[in-house]
N, C-alpha and C positions, 0 to 999 in steps of 0.2 A: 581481528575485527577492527573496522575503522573507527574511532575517537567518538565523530558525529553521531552515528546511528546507536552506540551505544549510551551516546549520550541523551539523543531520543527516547529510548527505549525507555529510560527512567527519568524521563517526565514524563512518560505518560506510560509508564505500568500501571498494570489492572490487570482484573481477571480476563482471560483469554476465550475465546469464541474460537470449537472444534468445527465450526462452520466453511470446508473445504470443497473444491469443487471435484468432483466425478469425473470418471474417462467414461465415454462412450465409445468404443470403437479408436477409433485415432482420434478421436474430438473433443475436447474437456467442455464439460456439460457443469454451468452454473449451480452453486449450492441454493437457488433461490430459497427454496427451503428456509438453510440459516440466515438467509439475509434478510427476510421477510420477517425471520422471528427476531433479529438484531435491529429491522428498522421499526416494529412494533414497539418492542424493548424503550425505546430512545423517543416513540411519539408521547411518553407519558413517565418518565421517570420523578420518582419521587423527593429528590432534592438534586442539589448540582455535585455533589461528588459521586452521586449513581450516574449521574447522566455521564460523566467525563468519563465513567468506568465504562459504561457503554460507550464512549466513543472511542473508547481506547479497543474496544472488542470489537467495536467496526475497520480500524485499523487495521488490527490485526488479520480480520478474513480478508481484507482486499490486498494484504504482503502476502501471505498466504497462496490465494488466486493469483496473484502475480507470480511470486516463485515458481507455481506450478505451470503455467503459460510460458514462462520464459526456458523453463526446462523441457518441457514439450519441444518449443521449437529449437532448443539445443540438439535435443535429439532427432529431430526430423533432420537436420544439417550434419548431423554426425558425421557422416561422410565425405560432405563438401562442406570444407576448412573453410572457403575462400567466400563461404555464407554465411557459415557461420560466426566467421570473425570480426564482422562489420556487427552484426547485431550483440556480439558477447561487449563492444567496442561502444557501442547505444549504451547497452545497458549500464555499464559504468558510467557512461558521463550523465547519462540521467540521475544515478544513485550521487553523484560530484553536484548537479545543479539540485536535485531535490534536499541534499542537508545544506547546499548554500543558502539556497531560498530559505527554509526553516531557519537557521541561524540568523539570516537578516530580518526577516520575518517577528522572530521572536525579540530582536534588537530594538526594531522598532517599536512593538508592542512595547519597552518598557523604556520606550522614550531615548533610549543609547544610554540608560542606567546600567551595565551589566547582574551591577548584584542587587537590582530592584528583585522584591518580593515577586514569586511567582504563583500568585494567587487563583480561584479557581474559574474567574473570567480568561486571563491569561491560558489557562490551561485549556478552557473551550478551545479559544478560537486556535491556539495549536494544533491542535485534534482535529479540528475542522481544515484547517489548512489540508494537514500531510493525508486527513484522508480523500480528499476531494485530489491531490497531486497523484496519489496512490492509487484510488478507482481508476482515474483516466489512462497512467500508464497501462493499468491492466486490461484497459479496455480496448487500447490501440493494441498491445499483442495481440489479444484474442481476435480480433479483426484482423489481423496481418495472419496468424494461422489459420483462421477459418481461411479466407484468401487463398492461401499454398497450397493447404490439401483439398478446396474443393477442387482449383485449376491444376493441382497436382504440379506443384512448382517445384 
């Protein structure tokens, strides 16, 4: 495992949302379900270290729904290398620019202090970051597979 995302991982641990998305057929079908109860969760938390926990469990269902989106259309290219390998090829340098970002990200946030305190403002707008970078990539797979197998690509 790479440095960054590990290093992610624990700033912003918390409890974890089983909130995963569904196959329907060849089509992975939205947990709205968990998402609706994760964005509930977070319109009303009762201080800011539940909220960060909840956004740390919003994180974590949109890496989640990503993973499973990206292995879907792993597996739809299984056969043809030569499709597969440009998106296996994406998807790395997304995961390169998304902990670069975060790393800058968080740089600035503490002014280009490295070992400034990471207190739990800092910790919001981190959360907030990587999951807003994290929904959208998930959202463009899911839009690029719907795409494939409706036109049967």
């Amino acid at each position: 495992m790479k440095t960054m995302p590990l290093i992610l991982l624990l700033i912003f641990s918390g409890n974890v949302s089983k909130g995963i998305p569904e196959e329907q057929g060849n089509r992975p079908v939205a947990d709205d379900q968990g998402l609706t109860v994760l964005l509930k969760k977070s319109s009303s938390p009762n201080n800011e270290q539940q909220a960060n926990r909840i956004r740390v469990e919003l994180w974590f269902y949109w890496e989640k729904r990503l993973q499973r989106v990206y292995q879907r259309l792993q597996q739809h290219y299984a056969l043809r290398p030569e499709l597969a390998e440009p998106l296996k090829i994406s998807q790395q340098a997304w995961l390169t620019a998304r902990d670069t970002t975060m790393h800058a990200y968080g740089f600035c946030l503490k002014k280009g202090k490295e070992n400034k305190k990471e207190d739990g403002w800092f910790k919001a707008n981190m959360n907030i970051m990587i999951i807003e970078m994290t929904e959208t990539r998930c959202r463009i797979l899911e839009e690029l597979l719907a795409i494939i197998q409706s036109c049967d690509l």
